[in-house]
C-alpha positions in Angstrom: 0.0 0.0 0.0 1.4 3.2 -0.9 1.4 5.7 1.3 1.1 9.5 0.1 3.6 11.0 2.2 6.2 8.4 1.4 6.2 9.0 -2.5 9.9 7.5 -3.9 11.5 6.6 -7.2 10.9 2.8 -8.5 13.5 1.1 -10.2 13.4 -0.4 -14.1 14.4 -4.1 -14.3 15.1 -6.4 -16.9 14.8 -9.9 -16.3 15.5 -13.2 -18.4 16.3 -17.1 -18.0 19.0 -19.3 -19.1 19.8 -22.7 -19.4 22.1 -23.7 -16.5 25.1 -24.4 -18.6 25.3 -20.4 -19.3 26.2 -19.5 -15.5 29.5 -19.6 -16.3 29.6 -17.2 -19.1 26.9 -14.9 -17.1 29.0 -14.9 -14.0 32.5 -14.2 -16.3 30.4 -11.8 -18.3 29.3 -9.8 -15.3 32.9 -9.9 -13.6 34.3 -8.5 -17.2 31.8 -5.7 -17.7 31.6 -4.2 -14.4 35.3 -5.0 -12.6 36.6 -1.1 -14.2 33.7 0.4 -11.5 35.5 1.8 -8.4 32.5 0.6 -6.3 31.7 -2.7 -7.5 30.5 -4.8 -4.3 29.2 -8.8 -5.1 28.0 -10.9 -2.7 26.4 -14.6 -2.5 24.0 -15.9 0.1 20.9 -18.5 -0.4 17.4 -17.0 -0.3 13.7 -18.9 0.9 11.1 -17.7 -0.3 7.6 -18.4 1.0 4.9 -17.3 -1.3 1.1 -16.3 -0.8 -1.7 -17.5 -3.6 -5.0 -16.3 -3.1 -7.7 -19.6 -3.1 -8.8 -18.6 -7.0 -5.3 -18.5 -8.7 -4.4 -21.1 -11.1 -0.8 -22.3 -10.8 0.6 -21.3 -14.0 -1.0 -17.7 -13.7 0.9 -14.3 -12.9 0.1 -12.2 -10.5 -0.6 -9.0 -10.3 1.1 -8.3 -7.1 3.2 -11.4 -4.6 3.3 -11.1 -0.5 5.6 -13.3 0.4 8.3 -14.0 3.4 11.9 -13.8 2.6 14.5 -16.0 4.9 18.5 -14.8 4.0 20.8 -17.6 4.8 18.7 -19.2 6.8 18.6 -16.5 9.3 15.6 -17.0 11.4 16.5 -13.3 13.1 16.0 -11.8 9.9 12.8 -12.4 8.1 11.0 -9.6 5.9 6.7 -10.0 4.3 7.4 -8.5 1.1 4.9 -6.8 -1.8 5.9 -6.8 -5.0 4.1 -5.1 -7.9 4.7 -3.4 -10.6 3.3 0.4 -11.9 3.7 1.9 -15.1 6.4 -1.0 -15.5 8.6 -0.6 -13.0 9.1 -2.7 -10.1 7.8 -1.8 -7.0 8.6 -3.2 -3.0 7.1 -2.8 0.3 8.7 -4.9 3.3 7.8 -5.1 7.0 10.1 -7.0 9.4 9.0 -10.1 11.5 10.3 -12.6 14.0 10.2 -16.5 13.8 7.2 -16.9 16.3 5.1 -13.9 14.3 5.7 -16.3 11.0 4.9 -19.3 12.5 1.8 -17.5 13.8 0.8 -16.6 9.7 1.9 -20.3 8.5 -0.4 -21.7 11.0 -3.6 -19.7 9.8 -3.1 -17.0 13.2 -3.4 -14.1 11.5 -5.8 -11.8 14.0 -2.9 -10.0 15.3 -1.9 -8.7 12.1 -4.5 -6.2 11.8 -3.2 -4.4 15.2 0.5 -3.9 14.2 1.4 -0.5 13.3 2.4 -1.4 9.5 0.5 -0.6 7.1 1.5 -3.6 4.8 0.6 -6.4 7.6 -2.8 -4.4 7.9 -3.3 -4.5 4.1 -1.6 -9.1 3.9 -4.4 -9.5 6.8 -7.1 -8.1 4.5 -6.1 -9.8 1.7 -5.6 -12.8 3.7 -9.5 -12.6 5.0 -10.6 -11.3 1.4 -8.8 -13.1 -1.2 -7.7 -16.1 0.7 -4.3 -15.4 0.4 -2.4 -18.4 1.9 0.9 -19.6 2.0 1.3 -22.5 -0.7 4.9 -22.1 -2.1 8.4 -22.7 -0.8 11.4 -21.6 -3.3 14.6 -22.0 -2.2 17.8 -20.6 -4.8 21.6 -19.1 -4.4 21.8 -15.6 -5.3 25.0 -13.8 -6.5 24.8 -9.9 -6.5 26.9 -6.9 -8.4 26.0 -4.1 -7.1 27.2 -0.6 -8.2 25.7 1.9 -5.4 27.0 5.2 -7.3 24.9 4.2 -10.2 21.8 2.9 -8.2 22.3 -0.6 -10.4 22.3 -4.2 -9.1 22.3 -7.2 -11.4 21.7 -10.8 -9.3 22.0 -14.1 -10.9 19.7 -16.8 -9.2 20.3 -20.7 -9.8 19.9 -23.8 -7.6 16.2 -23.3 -8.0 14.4 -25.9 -5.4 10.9 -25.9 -4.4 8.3 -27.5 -2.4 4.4 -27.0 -1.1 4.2 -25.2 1.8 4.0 -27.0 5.0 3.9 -26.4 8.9 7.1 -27.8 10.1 8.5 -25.8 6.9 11.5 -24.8 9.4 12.6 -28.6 10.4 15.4 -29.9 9.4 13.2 -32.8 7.6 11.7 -30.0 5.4 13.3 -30.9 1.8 12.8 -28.6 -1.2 13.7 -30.5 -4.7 15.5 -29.2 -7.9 13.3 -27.9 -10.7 13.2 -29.1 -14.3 15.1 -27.4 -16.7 17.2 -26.1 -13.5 17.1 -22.7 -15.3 19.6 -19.3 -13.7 17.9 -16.3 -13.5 19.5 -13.0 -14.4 17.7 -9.4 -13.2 19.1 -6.4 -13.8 17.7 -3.3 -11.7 18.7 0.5 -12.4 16.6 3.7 -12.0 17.9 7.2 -14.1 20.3 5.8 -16.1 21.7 2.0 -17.5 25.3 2.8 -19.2 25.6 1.8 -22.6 28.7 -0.6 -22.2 26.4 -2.8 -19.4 23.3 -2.7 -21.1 25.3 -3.8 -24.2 27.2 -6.5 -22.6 24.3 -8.2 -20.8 20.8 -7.0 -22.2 21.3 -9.6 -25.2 18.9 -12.5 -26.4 21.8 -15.0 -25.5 20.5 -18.6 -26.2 17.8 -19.9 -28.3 16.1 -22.5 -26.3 11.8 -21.9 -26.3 11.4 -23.3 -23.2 13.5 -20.0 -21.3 10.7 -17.2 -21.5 12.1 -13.7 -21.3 9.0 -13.2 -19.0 10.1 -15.8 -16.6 8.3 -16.0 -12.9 10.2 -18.1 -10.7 6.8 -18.7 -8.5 4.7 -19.8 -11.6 7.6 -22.2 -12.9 7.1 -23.8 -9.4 4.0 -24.1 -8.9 3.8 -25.8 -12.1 5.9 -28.4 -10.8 4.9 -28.6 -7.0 
């Protein structure tokens, strides 16, 4: 929910799949192109993602806008309900902090207290929960490798090791398994806001590949659901 007061930029993204023998090349491409930036910064760490559908989505549908809870190296002390959506085509976030008990509260259908917290997006999940059945249905689990470039406002990620499962209660046991994906695709996003320079948007914003099956339009949470 957008607050008027709180008006900001949104970034542009660019977004596109590959077959998993092209990490590689992506990885060397990225390392080549943006190595001659002073403040380059990468990073790796492994992402969960546990994703809301409402009762009446199909599985291979998009959607218009995904709540979902985002775990960082399996840090239970740091766990985030994101909204994503997108308006006039750029990508848009909203993200409200919770603890381990709070989630487990949401995963086991205790939601009530939701619509007393002070943030605005946990008032707006609990209405959308109550409206729209909004439940949590889809574990993805992947390793993410950033560049960032913080002068320029530009982060490219490549996400691989794509594993997924339906969402269950003991979802933080050490008997909760998430399985590899067909096609085992890498995922390369590209987010900037004023400006893209030339010699990045040359080296990496290319129709690399010619496999059907990799969808420039490719939604990690509707590829697995497809297969959950």
């Amino acid at each position: 929910m957008l607050e008027s007061d709180d008006l900001k930029q949104f970034p542009y993204d660019y977004k596109r799949s590959y077959p998993y023998c092209d990490l590689a090349f992506l990885r060397l491409r990225c390392n080549e192109v943006l190595n001659s930036y002073e403040d380059l910064l990468s990073d790796k760490y492994s992402v969960r993602n546990i994703c809301f559908q409402p009762f009446s989505k199909t599985d291979c549908e998009q959607d218009p806008e995904i709540f979902k809870i985002r775990i960082f190296n399996n840090d239970l002390s740091l766990l985030a309900l994101e909204k994503k959506f997108y308006i006039d085509n750029t990508l848009t976030k909203e993200t409200a902090f919770l603890s381990k008990t709070q989630v487990l509260k949401i995963i086991n259908g205790d939601v009530r207290w939701l619509c007393y917290e002070d943030s605005l997006l946990l008032q707006e999940f609990y209405y959308k929960i109550n409206v729209f059945g909004l439940a949590p249905k889809t574990v993805i689990d992947y390793t993410r490798e950033t560049f960032s470039l913080p002068d320029y406002n530009i982060r490219i990620t490549l996400d691989y090791n794509i594993k997924s499962a339906i969402c269950k209660k003991n979802m933080f046991s050490p008997l909760f398994l998430t399985f590899p994906t067909p096609l085992n695709p890498v995922v390369m996003k590209i987010k900037w806001f004023d400006y893209l320079p030339c010699k990045i948007r040359n080296a990496l914003v290319f129709n690399f590949g010619s496999n059907p099956d990799y969808d420039p339009a490719f939604s990690e949470l509707a590829f697995c659901r497809a297969y959950n």
